[in-house]
N, C-alpha and C positions, 0 to 999 in steps of 0.2 A: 514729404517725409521719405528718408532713403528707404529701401524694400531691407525686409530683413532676407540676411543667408538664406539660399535655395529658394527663395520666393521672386516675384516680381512686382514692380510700382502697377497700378490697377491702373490702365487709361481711361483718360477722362471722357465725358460719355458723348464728346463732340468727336471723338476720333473713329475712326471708321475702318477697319479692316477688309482688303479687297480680296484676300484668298489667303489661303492653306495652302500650300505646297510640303509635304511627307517625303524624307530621307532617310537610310538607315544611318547617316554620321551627317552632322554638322561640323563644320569647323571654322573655328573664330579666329582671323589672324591670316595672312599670306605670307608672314616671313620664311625662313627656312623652314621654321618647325611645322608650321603652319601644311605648308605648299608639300612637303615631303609626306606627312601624314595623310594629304588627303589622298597624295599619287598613286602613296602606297594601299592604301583601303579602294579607291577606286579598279585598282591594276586587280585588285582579287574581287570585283564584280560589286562590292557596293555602292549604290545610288548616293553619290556624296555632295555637298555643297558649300562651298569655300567663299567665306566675307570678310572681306576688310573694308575699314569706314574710307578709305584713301582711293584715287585715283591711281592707277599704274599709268605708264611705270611711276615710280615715286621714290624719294630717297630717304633712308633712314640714318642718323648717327651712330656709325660703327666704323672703325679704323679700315675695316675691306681685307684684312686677310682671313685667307682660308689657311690652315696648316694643312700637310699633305695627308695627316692622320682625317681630318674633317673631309677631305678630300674624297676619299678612301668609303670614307663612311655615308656619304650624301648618296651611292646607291645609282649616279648617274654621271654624266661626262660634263664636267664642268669648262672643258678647253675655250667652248662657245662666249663665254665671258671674261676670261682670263685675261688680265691686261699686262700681264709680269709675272715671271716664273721667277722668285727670289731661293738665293742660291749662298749667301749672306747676310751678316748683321757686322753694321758697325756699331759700336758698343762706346759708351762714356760714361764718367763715373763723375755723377753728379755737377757734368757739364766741365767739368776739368780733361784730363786725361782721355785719351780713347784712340781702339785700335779695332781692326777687322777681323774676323772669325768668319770663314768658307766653310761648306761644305761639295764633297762631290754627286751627292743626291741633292736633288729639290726638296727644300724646305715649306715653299708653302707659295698659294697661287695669290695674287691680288688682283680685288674687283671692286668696283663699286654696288651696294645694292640696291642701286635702279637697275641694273642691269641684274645682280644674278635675283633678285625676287619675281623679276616682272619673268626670268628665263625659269624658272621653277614653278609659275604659277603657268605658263606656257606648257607645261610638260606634264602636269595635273591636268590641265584642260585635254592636253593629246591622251591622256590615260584614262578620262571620258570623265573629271570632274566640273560640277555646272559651278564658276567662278563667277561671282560678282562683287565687283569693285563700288565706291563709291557707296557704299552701304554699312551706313552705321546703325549698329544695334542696339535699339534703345533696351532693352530688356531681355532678361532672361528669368524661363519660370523652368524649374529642375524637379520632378520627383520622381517616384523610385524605380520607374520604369521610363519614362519620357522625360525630352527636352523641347522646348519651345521658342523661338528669337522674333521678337517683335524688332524689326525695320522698316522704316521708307511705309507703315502703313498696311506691311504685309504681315503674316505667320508664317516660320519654319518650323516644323516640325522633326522631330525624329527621334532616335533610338538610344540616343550617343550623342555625348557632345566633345569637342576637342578644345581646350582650350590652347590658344597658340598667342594669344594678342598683348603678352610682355607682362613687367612686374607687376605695375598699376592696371593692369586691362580689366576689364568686367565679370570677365569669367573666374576669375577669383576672387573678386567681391561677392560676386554671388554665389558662389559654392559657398561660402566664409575662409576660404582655406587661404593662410599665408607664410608660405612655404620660406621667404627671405627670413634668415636669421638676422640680415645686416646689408646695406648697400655701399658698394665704393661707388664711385663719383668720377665723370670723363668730363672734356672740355676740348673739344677740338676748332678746327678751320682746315680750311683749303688755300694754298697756296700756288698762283700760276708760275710755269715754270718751260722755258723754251726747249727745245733739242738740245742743246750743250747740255744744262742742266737734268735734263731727262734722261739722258747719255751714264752721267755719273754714276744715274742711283737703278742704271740699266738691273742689275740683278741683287741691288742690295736694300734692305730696308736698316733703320738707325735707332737703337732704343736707349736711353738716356738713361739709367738705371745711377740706385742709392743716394738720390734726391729728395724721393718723394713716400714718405708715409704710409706703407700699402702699395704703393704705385710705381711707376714710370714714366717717363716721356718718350715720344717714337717720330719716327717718319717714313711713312710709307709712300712709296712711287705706284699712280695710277700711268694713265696712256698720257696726259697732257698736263697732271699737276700734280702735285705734292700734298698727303693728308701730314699735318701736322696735329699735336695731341699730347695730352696730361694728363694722368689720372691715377688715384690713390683713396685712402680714409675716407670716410663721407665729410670728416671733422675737416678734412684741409680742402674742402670744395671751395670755401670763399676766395681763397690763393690762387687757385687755377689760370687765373685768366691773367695774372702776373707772373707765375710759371710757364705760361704760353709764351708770354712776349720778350721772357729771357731764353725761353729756349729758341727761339725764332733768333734774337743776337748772336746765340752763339753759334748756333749754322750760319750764320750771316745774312737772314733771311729780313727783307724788310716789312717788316709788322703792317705795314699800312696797306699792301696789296693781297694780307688775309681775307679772305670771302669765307661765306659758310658758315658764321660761328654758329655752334650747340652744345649744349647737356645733356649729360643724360646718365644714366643710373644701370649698375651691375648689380644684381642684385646675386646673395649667395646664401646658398638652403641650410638650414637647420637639419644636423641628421635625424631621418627618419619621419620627417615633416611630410603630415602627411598632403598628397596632390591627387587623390581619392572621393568623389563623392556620390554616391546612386552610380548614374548613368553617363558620369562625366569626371573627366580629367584633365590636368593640366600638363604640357610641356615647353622645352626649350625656358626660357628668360620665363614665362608664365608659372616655371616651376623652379624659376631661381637653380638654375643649373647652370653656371657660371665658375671657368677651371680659377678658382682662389688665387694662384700662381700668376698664370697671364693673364685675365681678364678675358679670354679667348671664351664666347660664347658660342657659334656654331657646331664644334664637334659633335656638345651636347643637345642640340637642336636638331642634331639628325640622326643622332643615336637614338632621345626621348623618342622622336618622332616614328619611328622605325618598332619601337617596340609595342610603345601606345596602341602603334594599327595593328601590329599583329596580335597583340591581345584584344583590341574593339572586334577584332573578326571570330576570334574563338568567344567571345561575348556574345556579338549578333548570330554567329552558328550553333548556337545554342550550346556550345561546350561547355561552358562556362556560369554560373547567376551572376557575378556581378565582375566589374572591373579593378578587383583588389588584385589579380595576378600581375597588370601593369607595373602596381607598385612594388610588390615584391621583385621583380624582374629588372627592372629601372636600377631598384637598389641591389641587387645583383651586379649588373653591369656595371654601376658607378659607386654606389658607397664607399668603396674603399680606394677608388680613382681620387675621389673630392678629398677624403680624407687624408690623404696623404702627400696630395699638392698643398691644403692648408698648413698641413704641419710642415712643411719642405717651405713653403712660404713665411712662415714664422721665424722657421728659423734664419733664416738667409736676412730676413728685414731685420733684426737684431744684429746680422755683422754685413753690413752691406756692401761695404767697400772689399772687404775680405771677397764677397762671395763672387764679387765683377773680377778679380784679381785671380778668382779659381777659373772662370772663363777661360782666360787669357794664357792661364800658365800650364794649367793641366788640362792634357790633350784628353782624359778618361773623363772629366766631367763635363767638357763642351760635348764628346761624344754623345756620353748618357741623354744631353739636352738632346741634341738632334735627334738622336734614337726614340724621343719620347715626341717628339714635334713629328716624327714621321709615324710614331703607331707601332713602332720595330719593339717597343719595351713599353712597360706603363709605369707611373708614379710609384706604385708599391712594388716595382721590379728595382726600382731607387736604392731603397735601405736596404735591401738583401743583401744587395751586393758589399755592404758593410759588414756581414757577419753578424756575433753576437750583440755588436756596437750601434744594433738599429735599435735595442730597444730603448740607448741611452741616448738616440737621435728622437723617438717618439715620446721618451717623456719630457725633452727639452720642447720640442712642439708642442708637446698640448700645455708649459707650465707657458709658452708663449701665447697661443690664442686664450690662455684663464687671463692672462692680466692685459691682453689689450681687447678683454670684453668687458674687464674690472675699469680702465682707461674710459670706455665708452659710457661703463655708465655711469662716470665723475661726471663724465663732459654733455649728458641728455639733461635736458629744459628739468627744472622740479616740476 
């Protein structure tokens, strides 16, 4: 029988527990969010310990770009894994048309994440966190002062827990909290690709825009291959993998030497949902902090992560009773970041072809973009700049996310 919320399944009386080991944070998860939260809680002196059920290094399905905003905000020098400083986007409109757009700043670094997880959990460990890989968590017991993670046989204890281990992870099962209002849906592969062709896409990546429902198609340049990728609606996930392989024709890319294929799930928060519980919170993708616009989830993975610890320390140093400052704070920093990418999002997927066409022509709103990809402006610096005219920008956004919530829910199972 599954444990209910904040409890744990009771092991069975043939299992055997070889030790307690006591920390003031736990944290569930090595990705960004994960590895940044614990760096930062360890860097200010507490005794931390970092699990994920995977072996490092390891790879996860995520397209590999950093933006230079995400950059910026990860609190450490990313150069170490950086396979491609992108300085470019070639742009297509629903696989028809398309033209390039520069800039003369860097836009955004590409990596793979075997490389920048296993280089973050590297840097946690150098910041004095105890990292163990290969250890999955069968359980968690939460109340209102401790946490607990039964693994491998053993107990963890401690003060604080961090949830960092993705939509579906455990640590939000067992808090009960489910921060996703809603999930888009990705589909990618890897494509091998020589020097010539490596050559081409030296400083540019390619995003396929007003195709796809919610989404995009892209192609991002690693050091030796090409990530190719789809993604949009949760409702148009069965398509994906037929969206891939026209988008693969139409860069002229031969379908049959794709490697890698995966899925996988964006997951995007409900405002004000809570990511709160006793002695334990969630971040990054764990708390559905996903930019609605790009599907770009690290920014928010190291912004959560960043503030999460520095509120778990004014918690453990007794400033604090409990970890609701996080969430106040959290939604401080991003509430009105999310909320204005969706509705900027909304609107633009309603004139799509229009909105690749304002790219192209008008030099003020490729800037805006760049300005926002680099961290120079934010989302709600957007509509300002419209004047009086943003509030008839904001109530056309929100009559768009009312009816493609209306849309979803014709389209969910009875």
């Amino acid at each position: 029988m599954a444990a209910s919320p904040g409890t744990f399944e009771t092991p069975s009386a043939d299992t055997i527990f070889w030790m307690t080991t006591k920390y003031d944070a736990i944290v569930v998860g090595a990705g960004p969010a994960g590895t940044t939260a614990a760096r930062e809680l360890a860097s200010a002196g507490a005794k931390v310990l970092l699990l994920d059920r995977a072996k490092f290094p390891r790879d996860k399905p995520c397209g590999g770009g950093i933006t230079f905003r995400a950059d910026e905000a990860s609190g450490i020098d990313l150069a170490p894994v950086t396979e491609r400083e992108i300085y470019g986007v070639r742009v297509s409109i629903d696989m028809g048309r398309r033209f390039d757009r520069t800039s003369d700043k860097l836009l955004a670094r590409m990596t793979q994440r075997s490389r920048l997880d296993e280089y973050l959990a590297e840097q946690a460990v150098c910041a004095g966190v105890e990292f163990r890989d290969s250890v999955a968590v069968r359980s968690l017991e939460v109340d209102s002062t401790t946490v607990r993670a039964y693994a491998n046989g053993d107990v963890y204890e401690a003060r604080v827990l961090v949830g960092a281990d993705g939509v579906n992870g455990q640590a939000s099962r067992t808090l009960g909290l489910e921060p996703a209002s809603e999930c888009a849906v990705a589909f990618e592969a890897n494509y091998p690709a020589d020097d010539a062709m490596m050559e081409r896409w030296k400083q540019f990546i390619a995003l396929d825009l007003a195709g796809i429902p919610g989404g995009y198609g892209w192609v991002f340049p690693r050091t030796d291959h090409l990530n190719i990728g789809v993604g949009g609606w949760k409702y148009v996930g069965p398509t994906l993998r037929a969206r891939l392989s026209k988008l693969c024709r139409y860069y002229g890319f031969d379908e049959s030497h794709l490697f890698g294929h995966r899925g996988y799930q964006l997951p995007l928060r409900r405002d004000d949902a809570p990511i709160v519980r006793g002695p334990a919170m969630l971040i990054g993708d764990a708390a559905a902090l996903v930019d609605p616009l790009s599907g770009e989830g690290i920014w928010a993975a190291f912004v959560s992560a960043r503030i999460g610890a520095r509120e778990a320390l004014r918690y453990l140093g007794g400033e604090t009773s409990d970890l609701t400052g996080y969430q106040r704070a959290l939604d401080g920093e991003m509430r009105a970041e999310i909320l204005a990418s969706r509705r900027l999002h909304a609107v633009l997927q309603r004139l799509p072809a229009f909105s690749v066409l304002m790219l192209k022509y008008n030099g003020a709103f490729w800037r805006y973009m760049t300005e926002i990809i680099r961290g120079e402006i934010t989302y709600p610096d957007l509509p300002q700049k419209l004047g009086p005219l943003r509030h008839l920008l904001y109530g056309w956004g929100d009559l768009e996310i009312a009816l493609h919530r209306r849309k979803l829910a014709r389209l969910a199972p009875a």
